[in-house]
N, C-alpha and C positions, 0 to 999 in steps of 0.2 A: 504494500500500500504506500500512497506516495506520501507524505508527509502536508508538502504543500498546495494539495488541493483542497487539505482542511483550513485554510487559510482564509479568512471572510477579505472579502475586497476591498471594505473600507466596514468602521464601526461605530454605531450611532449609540449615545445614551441618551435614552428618553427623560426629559429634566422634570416629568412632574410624577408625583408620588401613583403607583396602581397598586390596583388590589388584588393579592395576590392569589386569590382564586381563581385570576383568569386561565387560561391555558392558551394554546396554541392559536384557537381563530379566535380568542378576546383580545390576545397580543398583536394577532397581521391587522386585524380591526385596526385597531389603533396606530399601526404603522401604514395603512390605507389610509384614515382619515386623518390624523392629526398631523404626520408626518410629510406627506402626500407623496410615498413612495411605494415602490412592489416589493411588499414580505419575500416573493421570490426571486428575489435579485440577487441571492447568495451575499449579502453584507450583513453582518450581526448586528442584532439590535439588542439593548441594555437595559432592565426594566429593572427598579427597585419598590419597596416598600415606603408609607410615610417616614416608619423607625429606620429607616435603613439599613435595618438587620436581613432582610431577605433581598436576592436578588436572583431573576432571570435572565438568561441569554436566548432568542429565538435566532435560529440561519435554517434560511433553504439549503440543503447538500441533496445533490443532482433527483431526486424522484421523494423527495420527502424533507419534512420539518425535523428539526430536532429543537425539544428544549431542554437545556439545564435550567439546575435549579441549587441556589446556596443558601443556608439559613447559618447564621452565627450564633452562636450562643449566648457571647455576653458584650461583644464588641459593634458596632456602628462600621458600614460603609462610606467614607467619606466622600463624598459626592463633589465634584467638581463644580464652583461657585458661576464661572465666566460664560453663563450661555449666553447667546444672542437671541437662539429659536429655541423650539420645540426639542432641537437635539442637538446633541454636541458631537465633533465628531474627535474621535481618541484613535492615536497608533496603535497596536498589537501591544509597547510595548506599557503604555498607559494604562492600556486595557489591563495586563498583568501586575503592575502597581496597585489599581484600584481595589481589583479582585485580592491582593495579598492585604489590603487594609493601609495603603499608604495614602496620605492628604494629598493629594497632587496639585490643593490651590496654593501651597507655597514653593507649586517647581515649574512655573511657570516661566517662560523666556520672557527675554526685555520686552520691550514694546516697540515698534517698528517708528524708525522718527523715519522724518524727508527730511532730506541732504536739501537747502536752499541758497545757502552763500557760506563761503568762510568766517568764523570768527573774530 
């Protein structure tokens, strides 16, 4: 098996609190309508809880959904502050931070200026 065809294409967290009894077409719902993307685009999508202790991942992989599913015990997922939209979108490697319980709102890059004249 190839390693990187497990690979989502690009990855979205959804920035508002769901309930975790959705499952599979409560979550593409939601990434059909709020998101205004195709659940089977093979890109992961990031769903948590209000407590931020539970989190889902839905991807299409080739003929079917898969979702995981993480519940913590006694720790909080820290949730990325700087959305603009509906969803953020996170590297692979972000995505593995977030999931291991790291803040990722204090490992943000600078801030992009414009070059306008010399000082």
């Amino acid at each position: 098996m190839n390693a990187e065809r497990w690979k989502p294409e690009k990855i979205f967290v959804y920035r508002h609190p769901v309930d975790m009894r959705k499952q599979i077409q409560g979550l593409s719902n939601l990434v059909t309508e709020h998101l205004d993307r195709d659940p089977g685009d093979e890109c992961l999508y990031v769903f948590s809880n209000k407590g931020r202790d539970k989190i889902k991942l839905l991807i299409w992989h080739r003929n079917g959904f898969w979702l995981l599913y993480k519940k913590l015990q006694k720790q909080r997922f820290q949730w990325p502050d700087w959305f603009n939209d509906d969803a953020l979108s996170l590297t692979h490697e972000q995505l593995d931070q977030l999931i291991d319980g790291y803040n990722l709102n204090g490992m943000r890059p600078h801030k992009k200026l414009h070059y306008k004249h010399a000082v």
